[in-house]
C-alpha positions in Angstrom: -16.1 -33.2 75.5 -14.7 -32.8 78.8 -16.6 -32.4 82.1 -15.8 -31.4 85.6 -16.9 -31.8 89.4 -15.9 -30.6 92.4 -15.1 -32.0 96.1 -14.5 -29.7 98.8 -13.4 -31.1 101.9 -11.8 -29.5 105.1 -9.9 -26.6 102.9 -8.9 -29.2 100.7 -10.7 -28.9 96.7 -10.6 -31.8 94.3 -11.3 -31.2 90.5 -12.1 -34.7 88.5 -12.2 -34.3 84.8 -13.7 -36.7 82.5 -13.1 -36.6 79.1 -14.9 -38.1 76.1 -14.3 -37.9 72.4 -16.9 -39.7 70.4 -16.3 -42.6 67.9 -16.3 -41.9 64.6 -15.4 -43.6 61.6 -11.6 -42.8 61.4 -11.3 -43.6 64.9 -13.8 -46.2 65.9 -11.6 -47.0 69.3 -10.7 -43.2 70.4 -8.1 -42.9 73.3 -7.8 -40.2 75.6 -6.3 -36.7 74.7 -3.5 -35.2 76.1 -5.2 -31.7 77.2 -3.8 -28.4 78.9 -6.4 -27.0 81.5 -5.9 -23.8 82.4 -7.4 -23.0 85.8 -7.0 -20.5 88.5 -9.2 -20.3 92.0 -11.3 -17.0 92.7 -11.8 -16.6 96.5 -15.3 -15.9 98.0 -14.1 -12.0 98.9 -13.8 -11.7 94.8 -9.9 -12.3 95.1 -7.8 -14.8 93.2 -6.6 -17.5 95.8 -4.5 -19.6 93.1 -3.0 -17.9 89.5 -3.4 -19.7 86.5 -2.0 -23.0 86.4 -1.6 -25.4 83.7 -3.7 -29.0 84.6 -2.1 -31.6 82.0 -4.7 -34.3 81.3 -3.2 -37.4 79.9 -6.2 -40.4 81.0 -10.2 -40.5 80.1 -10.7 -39.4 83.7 -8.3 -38.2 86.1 -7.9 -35.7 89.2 -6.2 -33.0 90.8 -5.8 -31.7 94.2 -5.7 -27.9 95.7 -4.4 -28.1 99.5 -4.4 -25.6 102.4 -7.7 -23.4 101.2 -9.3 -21.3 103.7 -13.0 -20.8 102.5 -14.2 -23.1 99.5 -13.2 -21.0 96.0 -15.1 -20.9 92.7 -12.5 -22.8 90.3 -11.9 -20.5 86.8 -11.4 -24.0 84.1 -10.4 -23.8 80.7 -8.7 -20.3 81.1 -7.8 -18.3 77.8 -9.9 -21.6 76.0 -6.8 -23.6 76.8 -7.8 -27.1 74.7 -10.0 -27.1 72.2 -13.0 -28.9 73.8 -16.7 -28.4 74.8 -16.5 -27.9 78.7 -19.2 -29.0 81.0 -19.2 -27.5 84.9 -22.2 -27.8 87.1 -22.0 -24.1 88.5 -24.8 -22.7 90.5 -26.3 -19.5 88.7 -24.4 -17.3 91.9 -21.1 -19.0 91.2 -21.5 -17.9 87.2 -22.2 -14.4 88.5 -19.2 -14.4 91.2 -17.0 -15.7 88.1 -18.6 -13.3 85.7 -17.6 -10.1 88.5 -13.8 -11.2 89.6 -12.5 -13.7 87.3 -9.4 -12.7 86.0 -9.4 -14.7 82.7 -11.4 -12.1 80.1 -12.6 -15.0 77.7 -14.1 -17.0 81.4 -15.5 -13.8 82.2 -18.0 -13.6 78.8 -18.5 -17.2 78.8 -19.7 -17.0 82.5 -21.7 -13.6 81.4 -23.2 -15.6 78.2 -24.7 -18.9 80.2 -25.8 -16.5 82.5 -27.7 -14.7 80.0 -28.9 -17.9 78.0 -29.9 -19.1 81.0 -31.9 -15.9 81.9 -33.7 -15.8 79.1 -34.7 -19.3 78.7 -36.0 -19.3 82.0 -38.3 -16.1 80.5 -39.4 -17.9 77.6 -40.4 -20.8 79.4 -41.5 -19.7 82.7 -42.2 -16.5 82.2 -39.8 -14.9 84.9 -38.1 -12.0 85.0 -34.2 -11.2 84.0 -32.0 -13.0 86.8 -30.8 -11.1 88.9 -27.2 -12.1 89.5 -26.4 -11.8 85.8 -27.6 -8.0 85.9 -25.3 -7.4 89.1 -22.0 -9.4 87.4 -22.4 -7.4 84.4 -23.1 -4.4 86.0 -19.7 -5.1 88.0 -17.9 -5.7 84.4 -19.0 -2.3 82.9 -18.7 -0.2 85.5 -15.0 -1.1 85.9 -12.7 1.1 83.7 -9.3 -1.1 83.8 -11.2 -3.4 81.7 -10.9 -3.2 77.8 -13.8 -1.2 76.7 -14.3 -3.8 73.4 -14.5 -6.4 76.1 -17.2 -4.8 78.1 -19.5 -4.2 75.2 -18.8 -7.9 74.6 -20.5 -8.7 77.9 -23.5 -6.4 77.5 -24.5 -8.2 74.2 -27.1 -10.9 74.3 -27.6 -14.0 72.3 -29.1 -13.9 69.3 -32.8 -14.4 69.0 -32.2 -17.1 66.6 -29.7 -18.7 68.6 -32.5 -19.0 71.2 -34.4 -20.6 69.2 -32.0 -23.2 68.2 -30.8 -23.5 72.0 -35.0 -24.2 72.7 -35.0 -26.7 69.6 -32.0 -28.8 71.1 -33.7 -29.0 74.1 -37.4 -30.5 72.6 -39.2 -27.3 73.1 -40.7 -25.3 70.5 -39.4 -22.2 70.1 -41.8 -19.2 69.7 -40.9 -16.3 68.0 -42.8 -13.8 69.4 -42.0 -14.9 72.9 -38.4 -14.9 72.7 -38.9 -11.8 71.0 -40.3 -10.3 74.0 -38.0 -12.0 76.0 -35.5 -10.4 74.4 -36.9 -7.3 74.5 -37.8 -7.0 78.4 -34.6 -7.9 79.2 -33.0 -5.0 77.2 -35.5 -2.7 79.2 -34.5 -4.3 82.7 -30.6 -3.4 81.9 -31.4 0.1 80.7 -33.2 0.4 83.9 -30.6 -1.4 85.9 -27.7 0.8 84.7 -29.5 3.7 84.3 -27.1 5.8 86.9 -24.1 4.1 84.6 -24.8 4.0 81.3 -24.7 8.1 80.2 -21.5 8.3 82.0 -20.3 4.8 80.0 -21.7 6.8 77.0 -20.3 10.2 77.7 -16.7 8.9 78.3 -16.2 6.3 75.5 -18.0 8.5 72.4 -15.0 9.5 70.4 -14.2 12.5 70.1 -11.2 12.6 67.7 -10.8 12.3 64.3 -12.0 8.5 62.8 -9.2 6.2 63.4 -9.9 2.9 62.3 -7.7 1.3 65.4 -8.8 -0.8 68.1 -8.6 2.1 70.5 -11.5 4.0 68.9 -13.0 0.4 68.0 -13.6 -0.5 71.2 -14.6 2.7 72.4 -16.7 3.2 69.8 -18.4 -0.4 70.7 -19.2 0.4 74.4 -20.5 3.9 73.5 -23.1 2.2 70.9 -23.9 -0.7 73.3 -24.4 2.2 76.1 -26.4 4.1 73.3 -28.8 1.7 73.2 -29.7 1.4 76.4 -29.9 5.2 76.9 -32.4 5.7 74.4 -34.6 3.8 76.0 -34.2 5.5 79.5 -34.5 9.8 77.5 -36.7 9.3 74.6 -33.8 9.4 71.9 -32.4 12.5 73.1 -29.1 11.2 73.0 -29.4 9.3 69.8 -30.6 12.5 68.0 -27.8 14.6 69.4 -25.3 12.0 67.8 -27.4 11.8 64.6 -26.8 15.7 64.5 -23.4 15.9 65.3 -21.6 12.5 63.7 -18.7 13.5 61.7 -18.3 10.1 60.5 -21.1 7.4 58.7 -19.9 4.7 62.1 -21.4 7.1 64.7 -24.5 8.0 62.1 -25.5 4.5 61.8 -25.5 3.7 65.1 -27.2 7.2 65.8 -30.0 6.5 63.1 -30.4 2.5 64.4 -31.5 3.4 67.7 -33.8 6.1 66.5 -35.7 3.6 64.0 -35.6 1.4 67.1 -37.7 4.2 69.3 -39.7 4.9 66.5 -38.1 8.6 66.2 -36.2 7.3 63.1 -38.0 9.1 59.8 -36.5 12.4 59.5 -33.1 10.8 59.9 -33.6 7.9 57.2 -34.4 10.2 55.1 -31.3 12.9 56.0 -29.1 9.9 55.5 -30.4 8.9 52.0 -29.6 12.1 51.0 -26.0 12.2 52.5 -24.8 8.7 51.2 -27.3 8.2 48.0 -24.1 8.2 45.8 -22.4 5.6 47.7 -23.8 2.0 46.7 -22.0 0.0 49.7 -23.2 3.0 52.8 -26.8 2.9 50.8 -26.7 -1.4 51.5 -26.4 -0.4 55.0 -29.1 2.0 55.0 -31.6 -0.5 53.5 -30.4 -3.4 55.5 -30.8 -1.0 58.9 -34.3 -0.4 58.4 -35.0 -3.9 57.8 -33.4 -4.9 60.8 -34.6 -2.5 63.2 -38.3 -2.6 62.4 -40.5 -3.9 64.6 -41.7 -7.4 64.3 -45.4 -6.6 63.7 -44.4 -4.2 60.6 -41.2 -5.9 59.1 -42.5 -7.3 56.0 -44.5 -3.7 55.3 -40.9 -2.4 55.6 -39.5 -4.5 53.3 -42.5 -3.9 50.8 -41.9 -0.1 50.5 -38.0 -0.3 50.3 -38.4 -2.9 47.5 -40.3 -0.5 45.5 -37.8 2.3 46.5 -36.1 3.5 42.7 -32.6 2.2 44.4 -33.9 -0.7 45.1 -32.0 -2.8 42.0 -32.7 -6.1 42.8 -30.3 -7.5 40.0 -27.8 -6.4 42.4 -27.4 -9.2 44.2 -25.4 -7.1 47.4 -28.8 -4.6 47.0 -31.0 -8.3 47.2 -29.0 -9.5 50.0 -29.5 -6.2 51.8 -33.0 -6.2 52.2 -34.0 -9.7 51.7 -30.7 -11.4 54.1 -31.6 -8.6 56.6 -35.3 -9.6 56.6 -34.6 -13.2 56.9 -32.1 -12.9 60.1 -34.9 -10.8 61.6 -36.3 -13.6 63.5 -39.7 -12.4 64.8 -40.5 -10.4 61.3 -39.8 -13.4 59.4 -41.5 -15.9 61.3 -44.2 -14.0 61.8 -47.4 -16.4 62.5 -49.5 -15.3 59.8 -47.1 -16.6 57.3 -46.7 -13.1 55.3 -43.0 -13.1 55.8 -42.3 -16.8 54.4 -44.8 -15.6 51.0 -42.9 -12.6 50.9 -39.6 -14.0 50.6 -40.8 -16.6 47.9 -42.0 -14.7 46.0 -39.0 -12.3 45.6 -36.7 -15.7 45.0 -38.7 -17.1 42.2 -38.3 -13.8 40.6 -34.9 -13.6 41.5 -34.0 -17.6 40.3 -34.0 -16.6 36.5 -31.2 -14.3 36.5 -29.1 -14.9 39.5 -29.3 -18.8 40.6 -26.6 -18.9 42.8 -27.8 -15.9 45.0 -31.5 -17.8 45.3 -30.0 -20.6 46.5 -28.5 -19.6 49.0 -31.3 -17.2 50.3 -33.2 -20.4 50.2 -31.4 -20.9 53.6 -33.7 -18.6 55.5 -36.1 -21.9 55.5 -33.8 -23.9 56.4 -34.8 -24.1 60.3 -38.7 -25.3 59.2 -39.0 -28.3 61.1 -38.1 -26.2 64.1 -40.9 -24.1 64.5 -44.5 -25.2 65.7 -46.6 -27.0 63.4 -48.7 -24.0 61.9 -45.5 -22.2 61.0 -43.8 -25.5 59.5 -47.1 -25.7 57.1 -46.9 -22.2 55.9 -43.3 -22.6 55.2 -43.4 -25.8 53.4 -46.4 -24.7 51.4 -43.6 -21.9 50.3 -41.0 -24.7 49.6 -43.6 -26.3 47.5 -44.9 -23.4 45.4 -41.0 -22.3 44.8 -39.8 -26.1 43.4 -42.7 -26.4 41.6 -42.3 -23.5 39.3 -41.4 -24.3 35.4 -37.8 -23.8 34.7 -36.7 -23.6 38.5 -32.8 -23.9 38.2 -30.5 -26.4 39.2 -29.2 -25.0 42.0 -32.2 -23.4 44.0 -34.0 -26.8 43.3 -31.0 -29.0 44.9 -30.9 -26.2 47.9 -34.9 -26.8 48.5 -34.8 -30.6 48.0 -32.6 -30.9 50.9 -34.1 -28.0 53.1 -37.7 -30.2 52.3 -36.2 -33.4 53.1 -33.6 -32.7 55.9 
């Protein structure tokens, strides 16, 4: 662990670094590492003041000094992840959002962009605000600048997981709701498609590819900021877009992304079903089709979903990739799952005590979708449990599911 804080004094900016590796039982006594810092200083006019230099930490705590400064910079630390430690800086949200526009250090940049957006929507789930505001206008300066690696800018337009807010909220002593990080999550998509709504069919227009697939990281990238741009336009011309690229994809990348974000607007039907017949001969194309519609459906009809595709004639659930499909999709749909009424969690148990007989190894490890129980509110930790119960106390339960859910119930 290494932290950092700042003294600025008459153009003169001191870094202090303290550093702290806990004690375990190979090294009860741990001394200090030796650790490259990478750091450079962004100016307040967006320029960098001082490059990237290399900070070489040899003591627990030690510090280094930047002379002759005009205005007080916004130090860059732990460029291009220079050590391999967990960094703590006390930045002001402004500061992230200056960092997040002109750094020159790409992986600062996203990390800057991703505490920002944590930080955003944590604030929403607990307080009920509304998106920050400097994290929209630092990534709207990222995507809006076309010298930067298309892959990369996609990068910064994603958001954290809904699961990984939950855990973030857990860490923390809260209780994480899923419906309200849901919605969370969900207003703060609609505040960037309205936020970049002159930029993103420009972003979209200039990025779809054109040519021939290529599976390089030329048209990967591109293709990445012209499905992140995608999804934001659909909500901002009713799927218009989406449908066009539905209609026109000359390759199953661009139809999947086309077909996503037309489940996702509810416009999706006619295209499922054009897809199914497209791709019904190809097994691994068909895992995406059943996975998609799991995933993209909304939280309130999720389980229904997964209910009609399960008594779809492809659904073979002795194929444990077909299984994973729908039921792995399901689970790492975090509102759907944990829906409150506890339909989800029954759902799911029921399919892995069919599913235990023949394939074991596959139902244990889909027994890690209750993994998280203790997390949730107590309601929620009751309905799951009562499903941990009813699966271990089934006759003939194997080995392997039963050792996965005696830890899950005890951990």
């Amino acid at each position: 662990h290494l932290s950092v804080t700042e003294d600025w004094q008459h153009g003169t900016l001191t870094l202090k670094f303290r550093q702290h590796t806990p004690a375990s039982a190979a090294t009860p006594a741990p001394q200090p590492q030796v650790l490259p810092i990478a750091v450079g200083l962004i100016g307040q006019d967006g320029d960098e003041v001082e490059e990237t230099r290399i900070l070489e930490m040899t003591e627990a705590e030690q510090s280094f000094v930047f002379d002759d400064l005009g205005t007080r910079p916004i130090a860059s630390v732990l460029r291009g992840f220079s050590a391999p430690v967990v960094l703590k800086q006390q930045l002001s949200d402004a500061d992230r959002a200056h960092l997040l526009a002109y750094d020159t250090d790409p992986f600062n940049r996203w990390e800057q962009g991703r505490m920002l957006a944590f930080g955003s929507l944590l604030a929403m789930i607990r307080e009920g605000t509304s998106p920050n505001p400097d994290w929209l206008a630092g990534v709207r300066s990222v995507i809006s600048d076309e010298s930067l690696d298309p892959a990369f800018r996609a990068l910064v337009l994603g958001l954290p997981s809904q699961s990984d807010l939950a855990r973030e909220l857990a860490d923390a002593g809260d209780t994480p709701d899923p419906d309200i990080i849901y919605a969370a999550v969900e207003a703060t998509r609609s505040a960037m498609a309205k936020s970049y709504e002159d930029l993103v069919p420009t972003l979209y227009r200039r990025h779809t590819v054109n040519a021939g697939y290529e599976p390089d990281a030329e048209q990967s990238g591109k293709r990445s900021l012209a499905n992140a741009a995608l999804s934001l336009l659909t909500r901002n011309d009713d799927a218009k877009a989406a449908q066009k690229q539905y209609d026109n994809a000359d390759n199953m990348t661009q139809q999947l992304s086309a077909l996503a974000n037309l489940i996702r607007a509810g416009r999706g039907s006619k295209a499922v079903q054009g897809f199914e017949n497209q791709w019904k001969n190809d097994r691994l194309v068909m895992d995406k089709w059943f996975g998609l519609q799991v995933m993209e459906a909304d939280p309130e009809d999720a389980h229904e979903v997964v209910q009609t595709l399960t008594k779809h004639p492809d659904f073979n659930w002795k194929n444990p990739n077909r299984f994973r499909a729908v039921f792995g999709s399901f689970a790492a749909h975090h509102a759907g799952f944990h829906h409150a009424s506890g339909v989800g969690y029954q759902l799911l148990a029921d399919w892995l005590i069919k599913l235990d007989p023949l394939n074991p190894q596959t139902t244990a490890r889909m027994c890690a979708a209750f993994q998280t129980w203790r997390r949730y509110d107590a309601d929620r930790q009751a309905l799951m449990k009562a499903e941990i119960d009813r699966i271990l106390a089934q006759p003939d339960l194997s080995r392997d599911t039963t050792e996965m859910l005696t830890r899950i119930q005890r951990a």
